[in-house]
PyMOL Python script that loads the backbone (N, CA, C, O; Angstrom):
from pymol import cmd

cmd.read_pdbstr("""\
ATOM      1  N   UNK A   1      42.980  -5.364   6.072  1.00  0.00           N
ATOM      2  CA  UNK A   1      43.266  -6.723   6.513  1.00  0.00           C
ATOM      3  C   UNK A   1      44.742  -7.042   6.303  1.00  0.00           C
ATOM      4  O   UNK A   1      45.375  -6.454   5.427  1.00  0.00           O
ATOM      5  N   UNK A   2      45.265  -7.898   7.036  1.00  0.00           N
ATOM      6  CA  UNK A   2      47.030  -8.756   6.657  1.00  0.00           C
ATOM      7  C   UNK A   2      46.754  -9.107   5.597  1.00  0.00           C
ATOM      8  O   UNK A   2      47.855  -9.473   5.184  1.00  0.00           O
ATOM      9  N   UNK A   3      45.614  -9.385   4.301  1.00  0.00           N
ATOM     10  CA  UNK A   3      46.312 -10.250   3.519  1.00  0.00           C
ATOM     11  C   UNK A   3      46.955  -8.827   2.423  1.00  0.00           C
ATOM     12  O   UNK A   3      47.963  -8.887   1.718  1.00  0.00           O
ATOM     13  N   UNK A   4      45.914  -7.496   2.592  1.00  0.00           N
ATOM     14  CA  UNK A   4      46.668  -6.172   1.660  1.00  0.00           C
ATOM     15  C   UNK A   4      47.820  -6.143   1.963  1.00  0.00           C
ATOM     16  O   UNK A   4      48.630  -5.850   1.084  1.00  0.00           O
ATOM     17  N   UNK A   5      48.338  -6.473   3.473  1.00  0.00           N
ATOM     18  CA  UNK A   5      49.832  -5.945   3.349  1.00  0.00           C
ATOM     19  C   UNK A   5      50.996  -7.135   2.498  1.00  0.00           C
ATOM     20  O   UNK A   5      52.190  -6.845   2.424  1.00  0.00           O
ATOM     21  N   UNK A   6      50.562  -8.194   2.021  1.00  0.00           N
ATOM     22  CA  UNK A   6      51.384  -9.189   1.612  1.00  0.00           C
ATOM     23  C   UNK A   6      51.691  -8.950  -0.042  1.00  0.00           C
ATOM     24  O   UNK A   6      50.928  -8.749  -0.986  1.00  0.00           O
ATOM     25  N   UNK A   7      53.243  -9.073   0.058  1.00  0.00           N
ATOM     26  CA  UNK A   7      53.561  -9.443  -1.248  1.00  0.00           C
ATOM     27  C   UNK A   7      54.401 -10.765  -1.395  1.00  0.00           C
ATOM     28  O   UNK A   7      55.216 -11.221  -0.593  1.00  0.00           O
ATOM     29  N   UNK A   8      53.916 -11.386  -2.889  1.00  0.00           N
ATOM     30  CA  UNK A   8      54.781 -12.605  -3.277  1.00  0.00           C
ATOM     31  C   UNK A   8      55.959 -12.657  -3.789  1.00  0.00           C
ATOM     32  O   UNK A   8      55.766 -11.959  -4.784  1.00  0.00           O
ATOM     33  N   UNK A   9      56.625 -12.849  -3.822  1.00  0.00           N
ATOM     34  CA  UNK A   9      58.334 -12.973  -3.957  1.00  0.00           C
ATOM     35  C   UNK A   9      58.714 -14.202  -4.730  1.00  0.00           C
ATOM     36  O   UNK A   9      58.336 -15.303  -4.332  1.00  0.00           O
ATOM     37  N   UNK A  10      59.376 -14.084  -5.718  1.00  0.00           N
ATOM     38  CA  UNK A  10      60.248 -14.940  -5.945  1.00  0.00           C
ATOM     39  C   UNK A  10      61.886 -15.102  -5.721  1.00  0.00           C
ATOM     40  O   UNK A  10      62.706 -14.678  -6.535  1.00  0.00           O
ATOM     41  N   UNK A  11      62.212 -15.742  -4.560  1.00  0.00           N
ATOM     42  CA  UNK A  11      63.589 -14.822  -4.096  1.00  0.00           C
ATOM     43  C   UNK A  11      64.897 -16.347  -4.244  1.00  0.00           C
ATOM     44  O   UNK A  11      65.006 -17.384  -3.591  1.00  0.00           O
ATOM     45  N   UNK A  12      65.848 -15.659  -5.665  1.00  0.00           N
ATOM     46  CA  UNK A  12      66.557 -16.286  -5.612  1.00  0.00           C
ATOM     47  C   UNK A  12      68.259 -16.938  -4.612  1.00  0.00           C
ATOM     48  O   UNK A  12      69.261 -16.238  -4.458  1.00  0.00           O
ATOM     49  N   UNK A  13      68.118 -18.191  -4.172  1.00  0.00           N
ATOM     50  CA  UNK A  13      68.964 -18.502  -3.065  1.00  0.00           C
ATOM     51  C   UNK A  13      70.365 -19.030  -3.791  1.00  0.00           C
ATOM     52  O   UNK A  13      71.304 -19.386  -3.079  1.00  0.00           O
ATOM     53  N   UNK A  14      70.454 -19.061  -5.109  1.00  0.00           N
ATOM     54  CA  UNK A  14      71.775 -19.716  -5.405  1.00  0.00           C
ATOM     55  C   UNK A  14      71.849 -20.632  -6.027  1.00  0.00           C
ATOM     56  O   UNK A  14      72.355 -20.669  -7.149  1.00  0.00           O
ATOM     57  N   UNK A  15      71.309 -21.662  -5.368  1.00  0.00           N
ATOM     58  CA  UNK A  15      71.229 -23.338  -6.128  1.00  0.00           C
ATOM     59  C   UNK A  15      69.725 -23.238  -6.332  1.00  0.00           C
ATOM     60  O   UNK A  15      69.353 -24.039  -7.189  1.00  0.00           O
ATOM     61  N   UNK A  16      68.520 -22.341  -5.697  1.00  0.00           N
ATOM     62  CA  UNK A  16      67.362 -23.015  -6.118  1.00  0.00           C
ATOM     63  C   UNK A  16      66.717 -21.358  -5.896  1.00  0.00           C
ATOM     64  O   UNK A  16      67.379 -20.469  -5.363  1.00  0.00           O
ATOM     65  N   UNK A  17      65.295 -21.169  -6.423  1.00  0.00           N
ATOM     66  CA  UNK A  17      64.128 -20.252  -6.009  1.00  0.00           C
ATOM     67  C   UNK A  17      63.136 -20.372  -5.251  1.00  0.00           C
ATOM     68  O   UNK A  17      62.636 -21.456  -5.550  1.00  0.00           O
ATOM     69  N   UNK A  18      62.545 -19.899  -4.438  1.00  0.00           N
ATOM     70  CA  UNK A  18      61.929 -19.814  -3.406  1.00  0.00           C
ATOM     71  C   UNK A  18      60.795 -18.747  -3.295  1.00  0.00           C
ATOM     72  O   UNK A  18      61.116 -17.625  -3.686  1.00  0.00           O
ATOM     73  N   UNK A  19      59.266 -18.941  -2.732  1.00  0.00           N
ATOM     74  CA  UNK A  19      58.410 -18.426  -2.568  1.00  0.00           C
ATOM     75  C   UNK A  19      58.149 -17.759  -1.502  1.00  0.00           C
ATOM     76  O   UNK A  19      57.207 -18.254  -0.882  1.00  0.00           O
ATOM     77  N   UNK A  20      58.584 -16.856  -1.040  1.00  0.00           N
ATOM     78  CA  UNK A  20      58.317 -15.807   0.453  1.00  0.00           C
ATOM     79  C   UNK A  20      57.309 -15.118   0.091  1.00  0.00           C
ATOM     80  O   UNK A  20      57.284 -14.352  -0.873  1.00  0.00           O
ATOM     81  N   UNK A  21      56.126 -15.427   1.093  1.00  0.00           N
ATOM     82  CA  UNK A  21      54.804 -14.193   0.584  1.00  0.00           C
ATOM     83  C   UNK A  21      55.671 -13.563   2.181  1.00  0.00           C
ATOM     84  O   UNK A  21      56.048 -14.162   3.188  1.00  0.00           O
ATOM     85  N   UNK A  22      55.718 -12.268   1.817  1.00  0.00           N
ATOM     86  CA  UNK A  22      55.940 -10.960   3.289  1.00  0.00           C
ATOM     87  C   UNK A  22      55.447 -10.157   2.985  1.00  0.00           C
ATOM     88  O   UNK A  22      55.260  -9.722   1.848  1.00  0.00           O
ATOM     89  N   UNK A  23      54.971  -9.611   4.463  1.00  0.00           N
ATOM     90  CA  UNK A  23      53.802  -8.383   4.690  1.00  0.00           C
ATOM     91  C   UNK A  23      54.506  -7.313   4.185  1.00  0.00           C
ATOM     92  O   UNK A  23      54.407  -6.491   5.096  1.00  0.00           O
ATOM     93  N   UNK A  24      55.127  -6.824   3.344  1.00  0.00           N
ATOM     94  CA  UNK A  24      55.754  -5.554   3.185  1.00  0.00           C
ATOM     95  C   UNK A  24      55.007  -4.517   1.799  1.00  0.00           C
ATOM     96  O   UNK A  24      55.350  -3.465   1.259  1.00  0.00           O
ATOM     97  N   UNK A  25      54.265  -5.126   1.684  1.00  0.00           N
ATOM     98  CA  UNK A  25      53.644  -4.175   0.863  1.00  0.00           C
ATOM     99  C   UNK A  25      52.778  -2.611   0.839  1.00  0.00           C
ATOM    100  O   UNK A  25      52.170  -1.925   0.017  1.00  0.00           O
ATOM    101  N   UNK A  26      53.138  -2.562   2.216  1.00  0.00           N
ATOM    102  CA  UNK A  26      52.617  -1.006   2.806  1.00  0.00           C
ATOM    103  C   UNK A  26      54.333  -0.051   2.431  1.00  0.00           C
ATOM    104  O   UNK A  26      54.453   1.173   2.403  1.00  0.00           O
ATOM    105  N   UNK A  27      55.334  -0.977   2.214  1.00  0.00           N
ATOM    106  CA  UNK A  27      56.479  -0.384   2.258  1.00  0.00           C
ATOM    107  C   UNK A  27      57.200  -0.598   0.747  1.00  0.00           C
ATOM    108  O   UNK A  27      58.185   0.075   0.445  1.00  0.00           O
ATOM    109  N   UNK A  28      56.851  -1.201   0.189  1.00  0.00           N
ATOM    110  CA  UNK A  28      57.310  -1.870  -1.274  1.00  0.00           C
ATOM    111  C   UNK A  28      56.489  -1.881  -2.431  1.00  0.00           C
ATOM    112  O   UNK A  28      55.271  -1.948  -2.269  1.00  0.00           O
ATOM    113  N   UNK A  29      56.995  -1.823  -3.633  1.00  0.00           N
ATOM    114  CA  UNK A  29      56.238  -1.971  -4.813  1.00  0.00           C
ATOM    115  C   UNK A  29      56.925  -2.884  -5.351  1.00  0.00           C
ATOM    116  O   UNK A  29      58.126  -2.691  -5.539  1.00  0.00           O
ATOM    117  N   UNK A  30      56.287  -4.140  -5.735  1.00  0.00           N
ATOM    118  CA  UNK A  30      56.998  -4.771  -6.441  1.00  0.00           C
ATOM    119  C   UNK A  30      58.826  -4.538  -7.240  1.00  0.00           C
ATOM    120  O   UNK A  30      59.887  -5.163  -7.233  1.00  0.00           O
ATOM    121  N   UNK A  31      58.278  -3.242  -7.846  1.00  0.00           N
ATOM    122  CA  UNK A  31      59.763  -3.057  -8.672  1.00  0.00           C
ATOM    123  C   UNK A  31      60.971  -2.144  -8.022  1.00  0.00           C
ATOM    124  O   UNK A  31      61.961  -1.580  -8.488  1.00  0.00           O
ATOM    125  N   UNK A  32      60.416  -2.278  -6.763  1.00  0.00           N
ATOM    126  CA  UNK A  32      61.178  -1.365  -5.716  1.00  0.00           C
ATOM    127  C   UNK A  32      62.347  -2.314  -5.353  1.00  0.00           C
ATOM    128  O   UNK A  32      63.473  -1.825  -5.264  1.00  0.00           O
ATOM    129  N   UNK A  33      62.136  -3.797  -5.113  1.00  0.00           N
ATOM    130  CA  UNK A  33      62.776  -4.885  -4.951  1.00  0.00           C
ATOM    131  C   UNK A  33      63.528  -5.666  -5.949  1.00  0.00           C
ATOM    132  O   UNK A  33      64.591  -6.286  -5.925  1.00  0.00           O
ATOM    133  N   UNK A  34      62.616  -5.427  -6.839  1.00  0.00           N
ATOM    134  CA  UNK A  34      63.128  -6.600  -8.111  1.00  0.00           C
ATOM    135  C   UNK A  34      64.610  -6.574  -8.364  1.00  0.00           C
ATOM    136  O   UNK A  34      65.105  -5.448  -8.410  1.00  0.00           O
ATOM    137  N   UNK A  35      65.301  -7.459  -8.513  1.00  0.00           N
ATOM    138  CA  UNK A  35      67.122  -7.604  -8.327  1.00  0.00           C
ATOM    139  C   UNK A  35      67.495  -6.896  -7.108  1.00  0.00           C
ATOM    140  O   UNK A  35      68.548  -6.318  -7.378  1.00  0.00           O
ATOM    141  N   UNK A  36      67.187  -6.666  -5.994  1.00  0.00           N
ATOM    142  CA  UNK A  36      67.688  -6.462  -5.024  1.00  0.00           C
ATOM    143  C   UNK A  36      67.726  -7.384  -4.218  1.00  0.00           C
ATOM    144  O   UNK A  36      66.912  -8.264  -3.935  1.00  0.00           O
ATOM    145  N   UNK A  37      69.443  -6.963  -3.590  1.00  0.00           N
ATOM    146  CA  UNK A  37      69.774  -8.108  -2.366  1.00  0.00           C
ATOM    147  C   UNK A  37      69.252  -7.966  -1.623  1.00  0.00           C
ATOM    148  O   UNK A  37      69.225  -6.779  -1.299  1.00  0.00           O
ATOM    149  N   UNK A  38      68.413  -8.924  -0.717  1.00  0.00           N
ATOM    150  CA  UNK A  38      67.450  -8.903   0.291  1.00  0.00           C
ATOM    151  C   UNK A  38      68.393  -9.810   1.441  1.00  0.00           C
ATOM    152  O   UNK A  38      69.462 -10.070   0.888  1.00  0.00           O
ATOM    153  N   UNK A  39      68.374 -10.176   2.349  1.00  0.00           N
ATOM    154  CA  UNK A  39      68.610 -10.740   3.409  1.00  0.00           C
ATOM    155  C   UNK A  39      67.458 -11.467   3.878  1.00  0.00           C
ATOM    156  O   UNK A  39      66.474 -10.936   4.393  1.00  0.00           O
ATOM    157  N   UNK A  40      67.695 -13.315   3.584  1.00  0.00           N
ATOM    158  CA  UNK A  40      65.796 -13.939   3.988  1.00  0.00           C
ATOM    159  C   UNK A  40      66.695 -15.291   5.039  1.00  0.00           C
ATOM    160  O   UNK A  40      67.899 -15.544   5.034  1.00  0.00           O
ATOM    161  N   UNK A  41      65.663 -15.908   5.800  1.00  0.00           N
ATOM    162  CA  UNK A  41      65.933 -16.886   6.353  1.00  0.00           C
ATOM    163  C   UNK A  41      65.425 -18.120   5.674  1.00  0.00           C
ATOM    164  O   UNK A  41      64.281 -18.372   5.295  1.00  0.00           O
ATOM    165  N   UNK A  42      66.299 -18.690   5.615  1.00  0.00           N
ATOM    166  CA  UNK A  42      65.442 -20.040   4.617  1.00  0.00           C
ATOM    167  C   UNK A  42      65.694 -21.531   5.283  1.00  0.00           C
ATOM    168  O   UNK A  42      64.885 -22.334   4.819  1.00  0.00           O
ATOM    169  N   UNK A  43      66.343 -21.952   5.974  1.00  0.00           N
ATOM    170  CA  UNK A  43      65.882 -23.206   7.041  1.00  0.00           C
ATOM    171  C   UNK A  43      64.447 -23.097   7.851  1.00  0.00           C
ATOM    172  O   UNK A  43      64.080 -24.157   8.359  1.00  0.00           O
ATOM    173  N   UNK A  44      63.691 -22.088   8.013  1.00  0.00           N
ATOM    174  CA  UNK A  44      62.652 -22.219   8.353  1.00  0.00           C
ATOM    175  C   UNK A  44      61.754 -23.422   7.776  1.00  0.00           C
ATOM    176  O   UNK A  44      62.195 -23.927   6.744  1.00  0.00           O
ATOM    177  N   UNK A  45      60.601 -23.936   8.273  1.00  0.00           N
ATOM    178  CA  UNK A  45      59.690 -25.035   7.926  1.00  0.00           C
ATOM    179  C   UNK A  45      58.602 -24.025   6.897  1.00  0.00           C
ATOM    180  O   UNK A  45      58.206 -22.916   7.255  1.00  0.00           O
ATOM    181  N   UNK A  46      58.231 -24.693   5.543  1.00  0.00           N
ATOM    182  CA  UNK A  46      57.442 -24.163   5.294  1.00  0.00           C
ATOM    183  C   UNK A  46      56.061 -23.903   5.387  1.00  0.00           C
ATOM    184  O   UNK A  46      55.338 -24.885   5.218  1.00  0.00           O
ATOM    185  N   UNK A  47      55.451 -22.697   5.641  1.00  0.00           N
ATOM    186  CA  UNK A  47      54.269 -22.096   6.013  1.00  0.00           C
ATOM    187  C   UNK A  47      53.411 -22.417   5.022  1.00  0.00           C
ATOM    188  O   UNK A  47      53.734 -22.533   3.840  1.00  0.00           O
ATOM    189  N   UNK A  48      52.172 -22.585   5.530  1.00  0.00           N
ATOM    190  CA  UNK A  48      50.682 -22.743   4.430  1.00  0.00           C
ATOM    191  C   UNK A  48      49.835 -21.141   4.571  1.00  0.00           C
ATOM    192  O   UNK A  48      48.929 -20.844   5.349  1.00  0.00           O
ATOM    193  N   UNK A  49      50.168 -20.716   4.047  1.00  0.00           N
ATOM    194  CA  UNK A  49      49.170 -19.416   4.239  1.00  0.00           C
ATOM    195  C   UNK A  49      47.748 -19.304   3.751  1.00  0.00           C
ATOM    196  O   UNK A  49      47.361 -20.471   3.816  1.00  0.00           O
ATOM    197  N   UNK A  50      47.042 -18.791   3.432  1.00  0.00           N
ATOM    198  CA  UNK A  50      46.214 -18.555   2.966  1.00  0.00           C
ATOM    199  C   UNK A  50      46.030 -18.183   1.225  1.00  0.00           C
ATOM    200  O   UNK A  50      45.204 -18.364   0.330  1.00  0.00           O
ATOM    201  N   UNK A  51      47.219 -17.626   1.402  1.00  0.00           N
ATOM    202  CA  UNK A  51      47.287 -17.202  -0.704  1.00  0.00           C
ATOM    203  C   UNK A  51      48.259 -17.890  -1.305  1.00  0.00           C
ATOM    204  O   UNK A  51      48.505 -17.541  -2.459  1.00  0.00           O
ATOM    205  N   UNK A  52      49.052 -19.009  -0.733  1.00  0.00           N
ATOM    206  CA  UNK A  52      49.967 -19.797  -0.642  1.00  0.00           C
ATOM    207  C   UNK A  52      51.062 -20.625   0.412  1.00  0.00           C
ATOM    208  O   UNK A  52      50.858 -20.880   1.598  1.00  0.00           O
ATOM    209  N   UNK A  53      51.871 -20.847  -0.127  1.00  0.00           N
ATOM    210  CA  UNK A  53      53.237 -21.423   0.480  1.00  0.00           C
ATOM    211  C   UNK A  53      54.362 -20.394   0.661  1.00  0.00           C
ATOM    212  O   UNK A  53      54.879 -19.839  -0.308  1.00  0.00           O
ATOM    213  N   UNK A  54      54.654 -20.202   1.678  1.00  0.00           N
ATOM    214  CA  UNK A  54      55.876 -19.119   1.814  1.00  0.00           C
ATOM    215  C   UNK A  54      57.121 -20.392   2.851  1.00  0.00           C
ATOM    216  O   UNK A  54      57.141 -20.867   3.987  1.00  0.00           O
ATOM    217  N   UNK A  55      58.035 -20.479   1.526  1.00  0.00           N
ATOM    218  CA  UNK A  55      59.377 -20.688   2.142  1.00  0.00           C
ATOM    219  C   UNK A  55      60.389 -19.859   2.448  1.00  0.00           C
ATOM    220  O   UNK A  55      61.440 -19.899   1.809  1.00  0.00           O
ATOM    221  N   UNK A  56      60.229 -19.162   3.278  1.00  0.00           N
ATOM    222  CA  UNK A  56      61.538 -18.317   4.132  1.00  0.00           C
ATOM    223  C   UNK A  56      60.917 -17.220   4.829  1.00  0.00           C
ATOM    224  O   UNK A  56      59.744 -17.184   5.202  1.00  0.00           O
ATOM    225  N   UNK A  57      61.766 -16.359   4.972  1.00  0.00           N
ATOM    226  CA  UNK A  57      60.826 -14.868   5.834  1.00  0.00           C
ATOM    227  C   UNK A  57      62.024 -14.042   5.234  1.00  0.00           C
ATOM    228  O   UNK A  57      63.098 -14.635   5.332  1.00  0.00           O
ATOM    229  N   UNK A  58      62.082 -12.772   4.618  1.00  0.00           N
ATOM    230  CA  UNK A  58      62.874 -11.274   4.469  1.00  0.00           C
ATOM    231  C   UNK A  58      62.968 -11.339   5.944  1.00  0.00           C
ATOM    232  O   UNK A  58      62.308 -11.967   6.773  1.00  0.00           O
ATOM    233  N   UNK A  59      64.139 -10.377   6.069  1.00  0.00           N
ATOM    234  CA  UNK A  59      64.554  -9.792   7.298  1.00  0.00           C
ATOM    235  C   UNK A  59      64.504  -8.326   7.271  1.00  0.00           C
ATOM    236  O   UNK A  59      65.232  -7.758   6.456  1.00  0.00           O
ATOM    237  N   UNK A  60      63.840  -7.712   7.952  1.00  0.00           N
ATOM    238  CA  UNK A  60      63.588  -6.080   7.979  1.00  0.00           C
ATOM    239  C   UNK A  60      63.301  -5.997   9.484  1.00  0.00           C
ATOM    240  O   UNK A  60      62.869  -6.846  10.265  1.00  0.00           O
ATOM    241  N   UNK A  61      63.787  -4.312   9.711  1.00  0.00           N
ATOM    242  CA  UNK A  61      63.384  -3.570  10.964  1.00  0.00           C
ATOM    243  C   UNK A  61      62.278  -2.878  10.562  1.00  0.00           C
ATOM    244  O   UNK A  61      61.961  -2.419   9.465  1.00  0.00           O
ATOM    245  N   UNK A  62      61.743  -2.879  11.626  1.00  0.00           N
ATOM    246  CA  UNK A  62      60.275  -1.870  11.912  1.00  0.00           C
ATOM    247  C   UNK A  62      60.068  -1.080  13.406  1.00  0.00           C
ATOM    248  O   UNK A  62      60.532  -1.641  14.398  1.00  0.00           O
ATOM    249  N   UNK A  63      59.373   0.220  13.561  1.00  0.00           N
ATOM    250  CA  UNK A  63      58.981   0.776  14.733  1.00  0.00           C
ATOM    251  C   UNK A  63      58.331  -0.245  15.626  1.00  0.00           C
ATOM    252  O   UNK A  63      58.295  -1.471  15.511  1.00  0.00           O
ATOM    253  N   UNK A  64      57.906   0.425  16.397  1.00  0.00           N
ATOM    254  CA  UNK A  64      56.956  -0.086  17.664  1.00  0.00           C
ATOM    255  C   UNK A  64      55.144  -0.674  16.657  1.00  0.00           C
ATOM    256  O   UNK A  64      54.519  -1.695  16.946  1.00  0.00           O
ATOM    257  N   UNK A  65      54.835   0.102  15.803  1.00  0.00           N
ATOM    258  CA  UNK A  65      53.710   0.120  15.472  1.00  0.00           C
ATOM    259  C   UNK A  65      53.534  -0.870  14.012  1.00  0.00           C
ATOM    260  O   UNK A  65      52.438  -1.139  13.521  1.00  0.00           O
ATOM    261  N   UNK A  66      54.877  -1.335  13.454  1.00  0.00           N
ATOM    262  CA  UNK A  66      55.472  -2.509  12.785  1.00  0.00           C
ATOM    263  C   UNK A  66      54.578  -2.125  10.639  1.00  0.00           C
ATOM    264  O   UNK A  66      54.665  -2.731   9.571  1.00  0.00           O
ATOM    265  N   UNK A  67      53.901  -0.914  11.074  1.00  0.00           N
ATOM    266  CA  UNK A  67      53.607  -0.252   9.587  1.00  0.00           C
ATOM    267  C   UNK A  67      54.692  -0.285   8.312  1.00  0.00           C
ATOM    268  O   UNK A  67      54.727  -0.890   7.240  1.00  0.00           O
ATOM    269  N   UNK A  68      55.530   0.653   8.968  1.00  0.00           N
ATOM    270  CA  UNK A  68      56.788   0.836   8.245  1.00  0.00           C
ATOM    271  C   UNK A  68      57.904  -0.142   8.489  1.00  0.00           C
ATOM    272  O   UNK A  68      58.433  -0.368   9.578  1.00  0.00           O
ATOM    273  N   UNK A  69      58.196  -0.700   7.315  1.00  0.00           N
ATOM    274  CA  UNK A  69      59.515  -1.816   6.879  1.00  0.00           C
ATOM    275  C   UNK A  69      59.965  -1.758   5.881  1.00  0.00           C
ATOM    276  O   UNK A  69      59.564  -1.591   4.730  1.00  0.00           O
ATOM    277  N   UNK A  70      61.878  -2.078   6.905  1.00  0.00           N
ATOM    278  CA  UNK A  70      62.570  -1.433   6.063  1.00  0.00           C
ATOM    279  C   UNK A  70      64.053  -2.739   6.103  1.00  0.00           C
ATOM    280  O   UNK A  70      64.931  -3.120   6.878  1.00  0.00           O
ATOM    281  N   UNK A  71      63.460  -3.057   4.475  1.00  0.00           N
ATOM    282  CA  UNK A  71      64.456  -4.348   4.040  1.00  0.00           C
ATOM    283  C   UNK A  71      65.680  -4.446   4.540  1.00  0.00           C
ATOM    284  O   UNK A  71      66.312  -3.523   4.025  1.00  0.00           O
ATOM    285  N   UNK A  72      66.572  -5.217   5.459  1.00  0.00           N
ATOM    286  CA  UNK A  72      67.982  -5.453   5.726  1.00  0.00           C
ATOM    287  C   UNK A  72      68.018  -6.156   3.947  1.00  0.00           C
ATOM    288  O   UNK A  72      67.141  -6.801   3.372  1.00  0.00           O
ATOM    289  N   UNK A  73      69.306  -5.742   3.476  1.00  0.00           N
ATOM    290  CA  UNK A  73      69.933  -5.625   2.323  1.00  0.00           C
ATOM    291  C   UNK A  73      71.912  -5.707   2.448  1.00  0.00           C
ATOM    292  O   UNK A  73      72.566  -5.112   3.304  1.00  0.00           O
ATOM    293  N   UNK A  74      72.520  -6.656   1.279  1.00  0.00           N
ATOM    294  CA  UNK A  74      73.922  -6.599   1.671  1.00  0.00           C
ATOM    295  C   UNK A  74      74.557  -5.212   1.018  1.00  0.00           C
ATOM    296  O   UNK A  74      73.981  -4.214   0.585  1.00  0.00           O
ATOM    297  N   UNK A  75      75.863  -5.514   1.107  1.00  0.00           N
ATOM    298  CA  UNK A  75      77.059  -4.690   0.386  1.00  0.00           C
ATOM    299  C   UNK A  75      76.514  -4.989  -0.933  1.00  0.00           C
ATOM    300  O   UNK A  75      75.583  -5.750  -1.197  1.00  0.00           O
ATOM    301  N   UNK A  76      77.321  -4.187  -1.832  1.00  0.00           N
ATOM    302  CA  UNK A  76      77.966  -4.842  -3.589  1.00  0.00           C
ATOM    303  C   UNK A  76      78.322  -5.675  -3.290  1.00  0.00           C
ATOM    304  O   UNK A  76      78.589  -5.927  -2.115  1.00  0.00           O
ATOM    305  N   UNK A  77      78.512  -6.686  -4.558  1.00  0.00           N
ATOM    306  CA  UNK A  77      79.193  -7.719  -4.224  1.00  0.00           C
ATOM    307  C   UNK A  77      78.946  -9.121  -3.809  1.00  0.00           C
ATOM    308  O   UNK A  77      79.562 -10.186  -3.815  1.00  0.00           O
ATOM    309  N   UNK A  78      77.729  -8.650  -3.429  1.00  0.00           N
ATOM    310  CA  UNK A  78      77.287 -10.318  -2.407  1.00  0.00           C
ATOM    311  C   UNK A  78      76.540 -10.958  -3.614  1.00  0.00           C
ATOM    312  O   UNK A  78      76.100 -10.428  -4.635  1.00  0.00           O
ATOM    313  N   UNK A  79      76.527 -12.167  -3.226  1.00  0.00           N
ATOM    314  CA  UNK A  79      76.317 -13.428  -4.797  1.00  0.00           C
ATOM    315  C   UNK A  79      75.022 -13.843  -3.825  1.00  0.00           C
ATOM    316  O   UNK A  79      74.932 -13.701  -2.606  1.00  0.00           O
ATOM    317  N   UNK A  80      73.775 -14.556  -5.022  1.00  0.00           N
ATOM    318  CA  UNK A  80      73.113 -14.942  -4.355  1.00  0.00           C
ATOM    319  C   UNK A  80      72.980 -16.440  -3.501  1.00  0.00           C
ATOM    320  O   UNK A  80      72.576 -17.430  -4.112  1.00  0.00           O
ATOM    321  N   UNK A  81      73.138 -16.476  -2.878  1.00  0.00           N
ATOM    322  CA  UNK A  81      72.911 -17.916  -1.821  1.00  0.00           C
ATOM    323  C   UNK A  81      73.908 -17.875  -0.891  1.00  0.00           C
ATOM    324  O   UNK A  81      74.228 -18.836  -0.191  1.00  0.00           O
ATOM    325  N   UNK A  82      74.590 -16.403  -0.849  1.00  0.00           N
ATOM    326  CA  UNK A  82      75.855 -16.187   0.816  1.00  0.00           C
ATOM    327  C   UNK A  82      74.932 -16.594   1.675  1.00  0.00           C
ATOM    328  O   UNK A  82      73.706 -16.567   1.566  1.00  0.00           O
ATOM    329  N   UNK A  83      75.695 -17.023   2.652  1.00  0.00           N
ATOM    330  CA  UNK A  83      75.300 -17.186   3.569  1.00  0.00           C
ATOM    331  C   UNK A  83      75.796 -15.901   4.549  1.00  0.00           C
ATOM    332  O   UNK A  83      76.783 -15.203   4.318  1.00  0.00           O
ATOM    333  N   UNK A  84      74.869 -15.753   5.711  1.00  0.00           N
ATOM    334  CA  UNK A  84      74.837 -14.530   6.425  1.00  0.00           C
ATOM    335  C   UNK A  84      75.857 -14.758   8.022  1.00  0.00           C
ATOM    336  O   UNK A  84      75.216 -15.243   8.953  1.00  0.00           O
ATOM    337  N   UNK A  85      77.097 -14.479   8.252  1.00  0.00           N
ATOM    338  CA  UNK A  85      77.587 -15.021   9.588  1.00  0.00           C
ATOM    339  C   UNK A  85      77.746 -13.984  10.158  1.00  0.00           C
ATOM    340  O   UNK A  85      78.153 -13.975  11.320  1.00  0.00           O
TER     341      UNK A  85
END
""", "prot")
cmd.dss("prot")
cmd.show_as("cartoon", "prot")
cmd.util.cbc("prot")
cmd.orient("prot")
């Protein structure tokens, strides 16, 4: 089912923290991520899901068949709450 592929996130933006549940858990282990720069959208409206509230979405590429995902991530260097131009 979609809800195995979901993981919960606590993903820090800078001035505040934020709850992203994303399907990436066919591709991630929790500690695969943990302190890593992720790339998320966060003006989005927030979602009611089913196992919660997800404010934002990760940004990742995937094939045609959307199994495999694979985190967009910055340079060194990047602070959390850049903005992405």
């Amino acid at each position: 089912s979609d809800s195995d592929k979901l993981l919960r996130l606590k993903v820090d933006l800078g001035s505040e923290q934020r709850t992203i549940i994303a399907g990436i858990k066919n591709s991630y282990k929790p500690a695969d991520i943990l302190n890593r720069h992720v790339i998320c959208v966060s003006n989005l409206k927030a979602r009611k899901m089913r196992f919660g509230i997800s404010e934002g979405m990760l940004l990742g590429a995937s094939g045609d068949n959307g199994d495999d995902v694979f985190l967009l991530s910055a340079d060194d260097g990047v602070k959390p709450g850049m903005s992405v131009k």
